[in-house]
Backbone as JSON Lines, residues from 0, in Angstrom:
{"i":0,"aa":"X","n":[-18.43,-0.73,-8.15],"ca":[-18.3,0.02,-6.92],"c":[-17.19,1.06,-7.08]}
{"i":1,"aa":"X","n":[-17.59,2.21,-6.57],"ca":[-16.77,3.46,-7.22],"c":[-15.0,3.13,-6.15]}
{"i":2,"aa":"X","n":[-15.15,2.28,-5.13],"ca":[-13.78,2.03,-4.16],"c":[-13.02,1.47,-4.93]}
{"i":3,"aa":"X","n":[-13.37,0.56,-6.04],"ca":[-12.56,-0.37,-7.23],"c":[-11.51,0.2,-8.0]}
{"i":4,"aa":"X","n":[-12.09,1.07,-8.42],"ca":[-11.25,2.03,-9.56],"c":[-11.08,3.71,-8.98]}
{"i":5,"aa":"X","n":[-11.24,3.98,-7.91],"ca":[-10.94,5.08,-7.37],"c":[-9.39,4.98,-6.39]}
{"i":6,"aa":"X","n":[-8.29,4.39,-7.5],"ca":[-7.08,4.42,-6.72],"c":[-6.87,5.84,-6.93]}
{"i":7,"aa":"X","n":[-6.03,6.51,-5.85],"ca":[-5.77,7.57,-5.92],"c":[-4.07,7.94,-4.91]}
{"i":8,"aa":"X","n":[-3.66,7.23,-5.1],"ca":[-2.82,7.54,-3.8],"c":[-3.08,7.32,-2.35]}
{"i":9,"aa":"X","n":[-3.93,6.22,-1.86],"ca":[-4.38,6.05,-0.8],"c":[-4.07,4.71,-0.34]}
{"i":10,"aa":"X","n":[-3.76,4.81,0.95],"ca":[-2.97,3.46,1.01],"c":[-3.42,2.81,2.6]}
{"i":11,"aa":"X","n":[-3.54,1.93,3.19],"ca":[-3.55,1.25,4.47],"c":[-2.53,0.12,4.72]}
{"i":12,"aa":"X","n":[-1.69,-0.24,5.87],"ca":[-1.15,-0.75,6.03],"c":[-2.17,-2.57,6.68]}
{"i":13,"aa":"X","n":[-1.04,-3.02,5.84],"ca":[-1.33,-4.56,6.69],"c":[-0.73,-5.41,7.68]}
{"i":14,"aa":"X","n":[-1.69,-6.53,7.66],"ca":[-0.9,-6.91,9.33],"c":[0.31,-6.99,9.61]}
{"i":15,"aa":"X","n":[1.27,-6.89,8.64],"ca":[2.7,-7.1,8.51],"c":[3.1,-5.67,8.49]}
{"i":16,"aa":"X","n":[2.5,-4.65,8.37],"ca":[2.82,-3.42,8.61],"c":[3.32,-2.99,6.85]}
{"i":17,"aa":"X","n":[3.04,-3.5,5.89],"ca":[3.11,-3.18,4.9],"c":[2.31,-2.38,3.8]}
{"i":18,"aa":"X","n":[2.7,-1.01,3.07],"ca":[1.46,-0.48,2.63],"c":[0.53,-0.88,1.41]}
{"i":19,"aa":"X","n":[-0.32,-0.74,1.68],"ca":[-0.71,-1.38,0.57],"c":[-2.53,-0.34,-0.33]}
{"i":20,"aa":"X","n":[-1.95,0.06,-1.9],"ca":[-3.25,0.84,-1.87],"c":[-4.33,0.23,-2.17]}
{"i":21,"aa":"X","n":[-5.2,1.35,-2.04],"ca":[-6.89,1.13,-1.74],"c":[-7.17,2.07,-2.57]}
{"i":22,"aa":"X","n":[-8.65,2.11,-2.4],"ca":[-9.52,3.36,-2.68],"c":[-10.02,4.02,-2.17]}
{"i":23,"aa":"X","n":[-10.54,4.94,-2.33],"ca":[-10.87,5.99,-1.41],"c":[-11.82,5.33,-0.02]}
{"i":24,"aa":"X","n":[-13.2,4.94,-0.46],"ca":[-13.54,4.2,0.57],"c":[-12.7,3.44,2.06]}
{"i":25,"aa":"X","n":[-12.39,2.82,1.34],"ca":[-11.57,2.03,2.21],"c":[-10.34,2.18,2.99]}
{"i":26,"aa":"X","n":[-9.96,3.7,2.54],"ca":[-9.0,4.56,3.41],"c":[-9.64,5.48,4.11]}
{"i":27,"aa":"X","n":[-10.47,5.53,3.73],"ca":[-11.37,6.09,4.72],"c":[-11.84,5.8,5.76]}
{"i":28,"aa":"X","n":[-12.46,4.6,5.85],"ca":[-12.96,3.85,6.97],"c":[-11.37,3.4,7.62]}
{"i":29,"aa":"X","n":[-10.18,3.23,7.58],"ca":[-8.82,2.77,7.88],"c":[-8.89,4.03,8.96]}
{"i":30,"aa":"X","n":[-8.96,4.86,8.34],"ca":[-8.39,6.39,8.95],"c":[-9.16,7.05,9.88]}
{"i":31,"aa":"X","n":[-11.2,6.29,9.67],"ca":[-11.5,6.99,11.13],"c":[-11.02,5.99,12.44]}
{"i":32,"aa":"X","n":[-11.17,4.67,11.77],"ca":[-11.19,3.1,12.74],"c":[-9.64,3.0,13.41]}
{"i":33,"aa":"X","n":[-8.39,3.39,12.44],"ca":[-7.79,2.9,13.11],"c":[-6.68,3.99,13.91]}
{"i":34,"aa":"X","n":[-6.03,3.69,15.01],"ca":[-5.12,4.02,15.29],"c":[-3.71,4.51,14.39]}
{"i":35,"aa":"X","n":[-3.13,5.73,13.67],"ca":[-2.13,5.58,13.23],"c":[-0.78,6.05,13.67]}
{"i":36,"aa":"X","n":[-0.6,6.18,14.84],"ca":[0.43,6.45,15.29],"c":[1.93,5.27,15.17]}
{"i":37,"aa":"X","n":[3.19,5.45,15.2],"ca":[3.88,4.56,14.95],"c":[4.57,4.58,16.29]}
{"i":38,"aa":"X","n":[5.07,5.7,16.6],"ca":[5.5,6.18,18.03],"c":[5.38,7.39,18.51]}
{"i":39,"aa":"X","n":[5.52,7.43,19.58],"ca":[5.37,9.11,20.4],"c":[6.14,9.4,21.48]}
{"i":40,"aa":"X","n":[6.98,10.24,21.36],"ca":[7.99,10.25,22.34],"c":[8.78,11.71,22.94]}
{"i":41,"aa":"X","n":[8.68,11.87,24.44],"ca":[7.94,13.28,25.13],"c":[9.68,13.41,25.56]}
{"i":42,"aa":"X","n":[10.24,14.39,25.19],"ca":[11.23,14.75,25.77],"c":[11.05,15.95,26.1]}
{"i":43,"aa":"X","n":[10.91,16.55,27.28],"ca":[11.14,17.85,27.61],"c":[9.82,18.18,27.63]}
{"i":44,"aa":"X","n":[10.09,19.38,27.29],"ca":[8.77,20.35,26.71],"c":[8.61,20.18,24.97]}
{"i":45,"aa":"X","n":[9.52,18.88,24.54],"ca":[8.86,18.62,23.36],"c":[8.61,17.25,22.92]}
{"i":46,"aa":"X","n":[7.38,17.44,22.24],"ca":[6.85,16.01,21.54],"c":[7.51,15.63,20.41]}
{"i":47,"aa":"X","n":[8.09,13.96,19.66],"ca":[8.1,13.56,18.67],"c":[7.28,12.85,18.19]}
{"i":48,"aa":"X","n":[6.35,12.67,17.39],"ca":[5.63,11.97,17.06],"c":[5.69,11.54,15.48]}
{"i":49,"aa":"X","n":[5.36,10.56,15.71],"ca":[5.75,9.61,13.71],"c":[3.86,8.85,13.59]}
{"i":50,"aa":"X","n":[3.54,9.04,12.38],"ca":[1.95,9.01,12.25],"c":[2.22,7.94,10.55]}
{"i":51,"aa":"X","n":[1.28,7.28,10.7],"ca":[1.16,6.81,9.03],"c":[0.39,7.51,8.68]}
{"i":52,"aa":"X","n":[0.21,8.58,7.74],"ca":[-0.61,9.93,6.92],"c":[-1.88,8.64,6.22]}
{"i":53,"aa":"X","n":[-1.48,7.57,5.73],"ca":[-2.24,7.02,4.79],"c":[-2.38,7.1,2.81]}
{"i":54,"aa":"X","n":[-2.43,8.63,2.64],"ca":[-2.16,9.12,1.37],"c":[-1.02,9.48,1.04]}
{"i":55,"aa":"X","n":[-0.6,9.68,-0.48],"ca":[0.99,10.18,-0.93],"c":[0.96,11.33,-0.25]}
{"i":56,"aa":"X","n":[2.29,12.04,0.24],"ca":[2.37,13.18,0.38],"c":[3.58,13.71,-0.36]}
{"i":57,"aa":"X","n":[3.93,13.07,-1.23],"ca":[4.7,13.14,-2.15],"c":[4.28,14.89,-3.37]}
{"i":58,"aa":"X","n":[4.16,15.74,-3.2],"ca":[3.55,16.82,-3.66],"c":[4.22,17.13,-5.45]}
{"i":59,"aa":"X","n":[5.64,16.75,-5.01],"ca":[6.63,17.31,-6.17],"c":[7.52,16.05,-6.52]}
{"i":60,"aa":"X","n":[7.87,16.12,-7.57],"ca":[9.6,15.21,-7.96],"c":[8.54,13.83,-8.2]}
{"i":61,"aa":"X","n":[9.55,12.96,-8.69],"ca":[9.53,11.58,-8.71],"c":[9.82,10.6,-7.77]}
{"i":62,"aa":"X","n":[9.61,9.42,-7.64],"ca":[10.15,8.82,-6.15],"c":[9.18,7.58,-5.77]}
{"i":63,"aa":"X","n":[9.21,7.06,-4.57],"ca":[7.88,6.4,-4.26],"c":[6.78,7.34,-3.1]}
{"i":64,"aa":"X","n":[5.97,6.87,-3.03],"ca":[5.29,7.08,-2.15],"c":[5.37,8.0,-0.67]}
{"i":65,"aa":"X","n":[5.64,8.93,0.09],"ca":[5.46,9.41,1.34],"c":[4.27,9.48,1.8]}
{"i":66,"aa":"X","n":[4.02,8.57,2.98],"ca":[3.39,7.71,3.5],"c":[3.47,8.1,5.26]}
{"i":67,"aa":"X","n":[4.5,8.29,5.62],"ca":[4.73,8.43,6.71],"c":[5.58,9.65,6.78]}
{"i":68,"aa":"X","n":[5.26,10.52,8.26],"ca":[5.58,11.83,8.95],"c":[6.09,11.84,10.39]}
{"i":69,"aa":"X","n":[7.22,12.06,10.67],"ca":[7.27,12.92,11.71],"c":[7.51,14.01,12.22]}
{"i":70,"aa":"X","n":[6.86,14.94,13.25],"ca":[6.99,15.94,13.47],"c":[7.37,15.9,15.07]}
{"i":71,"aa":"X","n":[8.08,17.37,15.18],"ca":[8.69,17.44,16.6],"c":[7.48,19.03,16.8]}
{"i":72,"aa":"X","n":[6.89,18.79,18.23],"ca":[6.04,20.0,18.59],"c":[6.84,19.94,19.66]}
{"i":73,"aa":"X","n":[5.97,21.5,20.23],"ca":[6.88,21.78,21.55],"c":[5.8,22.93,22.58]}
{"i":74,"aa":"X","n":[5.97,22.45,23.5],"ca":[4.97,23.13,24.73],"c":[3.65,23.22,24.12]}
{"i":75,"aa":"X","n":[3.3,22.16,23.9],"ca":[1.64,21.33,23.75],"c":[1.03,22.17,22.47]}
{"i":76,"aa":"X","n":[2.13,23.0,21.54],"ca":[1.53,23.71,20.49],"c":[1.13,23.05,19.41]}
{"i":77,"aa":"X","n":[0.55,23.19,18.44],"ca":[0.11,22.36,16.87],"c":[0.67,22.82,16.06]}
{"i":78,"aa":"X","n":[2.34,23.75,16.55],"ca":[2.91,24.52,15.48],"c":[4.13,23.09,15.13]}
{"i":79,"aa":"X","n":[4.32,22.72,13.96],"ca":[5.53,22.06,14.04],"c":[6.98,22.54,14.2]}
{"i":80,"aa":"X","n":[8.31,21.96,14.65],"ca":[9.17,22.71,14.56],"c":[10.03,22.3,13.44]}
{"i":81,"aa":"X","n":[9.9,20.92,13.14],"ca":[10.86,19.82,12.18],"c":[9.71,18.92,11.88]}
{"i":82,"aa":"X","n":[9.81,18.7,10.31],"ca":[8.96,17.16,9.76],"c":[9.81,17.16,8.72]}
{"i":83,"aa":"X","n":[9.63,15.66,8.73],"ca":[10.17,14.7,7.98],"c":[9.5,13.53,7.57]}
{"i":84,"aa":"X","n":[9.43,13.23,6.19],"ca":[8.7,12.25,5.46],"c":[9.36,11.36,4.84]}
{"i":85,"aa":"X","n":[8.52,9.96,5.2],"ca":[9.31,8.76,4.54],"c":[8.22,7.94,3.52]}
{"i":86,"aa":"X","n":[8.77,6.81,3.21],"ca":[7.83,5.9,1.84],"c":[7.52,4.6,3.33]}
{"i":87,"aa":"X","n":[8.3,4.25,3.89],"ca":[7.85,2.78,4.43],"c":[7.66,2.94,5.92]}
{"i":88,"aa":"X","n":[7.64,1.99,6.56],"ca":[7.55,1.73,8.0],"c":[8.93,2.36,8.95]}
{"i":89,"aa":"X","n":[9.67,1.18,8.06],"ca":[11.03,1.08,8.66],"c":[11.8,2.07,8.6]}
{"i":90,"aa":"X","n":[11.89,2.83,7.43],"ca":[12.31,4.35,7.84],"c":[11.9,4.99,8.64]}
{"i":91,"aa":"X","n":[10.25,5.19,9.03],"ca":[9.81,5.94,10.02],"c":[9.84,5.52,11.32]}
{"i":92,"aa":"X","n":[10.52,4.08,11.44],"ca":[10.87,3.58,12.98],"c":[12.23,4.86,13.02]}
{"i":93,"aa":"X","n":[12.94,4.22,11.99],"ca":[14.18,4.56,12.12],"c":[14.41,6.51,12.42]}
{"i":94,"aa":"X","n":[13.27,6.83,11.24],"ca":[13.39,8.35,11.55],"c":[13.3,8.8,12.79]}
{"i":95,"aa":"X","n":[12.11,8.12,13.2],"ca":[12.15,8.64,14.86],"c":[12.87,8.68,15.5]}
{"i":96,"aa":"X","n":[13.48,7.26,15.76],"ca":[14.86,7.04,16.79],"c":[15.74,8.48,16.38]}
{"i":97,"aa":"X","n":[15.64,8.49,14.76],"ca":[16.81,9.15,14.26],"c":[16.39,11.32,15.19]}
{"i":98,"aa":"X","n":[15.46,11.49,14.72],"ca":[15.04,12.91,16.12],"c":[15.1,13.11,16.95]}
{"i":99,"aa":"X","n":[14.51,11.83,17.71],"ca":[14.79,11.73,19.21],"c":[16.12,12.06,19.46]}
{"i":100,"aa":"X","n":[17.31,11.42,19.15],"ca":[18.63,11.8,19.16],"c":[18.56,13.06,19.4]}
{"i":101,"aa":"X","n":[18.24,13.7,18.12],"ca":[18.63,15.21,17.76],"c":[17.96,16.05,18.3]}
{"i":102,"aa":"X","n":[16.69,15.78,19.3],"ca":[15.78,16.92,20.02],"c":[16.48,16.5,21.34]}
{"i":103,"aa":"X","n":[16.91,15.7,21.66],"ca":[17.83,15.22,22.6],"c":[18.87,16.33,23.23]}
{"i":104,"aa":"X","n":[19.58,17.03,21.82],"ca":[20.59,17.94,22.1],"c":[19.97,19.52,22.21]}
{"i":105,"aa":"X","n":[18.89,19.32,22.27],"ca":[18.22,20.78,21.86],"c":[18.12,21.67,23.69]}
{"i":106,"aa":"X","n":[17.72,22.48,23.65],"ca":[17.4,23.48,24.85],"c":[16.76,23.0,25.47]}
{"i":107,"aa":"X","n":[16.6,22.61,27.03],"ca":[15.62,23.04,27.55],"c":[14.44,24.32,27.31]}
């Protein structure tokens, strides 16, 4: 079955919230089925939102895995203003908290 040996950088989390890779198939079906949001959080006229991507987004360098994103939008646009990428969960709890702070101090 071509899902066996088609690792590619594709990953789904488990019940423990841990990532774990797959193959293409099977990140696939993860990614229409499931929910991936981690948090979402509306300050102002701007959104933070933290997403599990599913695939590396690791483009350049050495390292592990980026896995997880957050981005700050603002007045309901799809433009980002700030992203930031992590390898695990717990950073991307943490990243969030860690924006929220900092869109916190920003303009009305």
């Amino acid at each position: 079955m071509i899902d066996d040996y088609e690792m590619g950088g594709y990953y789904i989390e488990d019940s423990n919230g841990q990532t774990v890779p797959v193959g293409l198939l099977k990140w696939a079906k993860m990614f229409e089925e499931t929910d991936r949001t981690v948090k979402k959080t509306n300050i102002g006229r701007y959104l933070v939102s933290t997403v599990f991507l599913g695939s590396d987004h690791r483009f350049f360098g050495d390292g592990p895995p980026l896995l997880y994103e957050t981005m700050v939008f603002a007045d309901n646009s799809y433009a980002d203003l700030v992203m930031e990428r992590y390898s695990t969960r717990a950073e991307a709890e943490s990243g969030h908290e860690r924006m929220v702070e900092q869109v916190q101090s920003w303009p009305e």
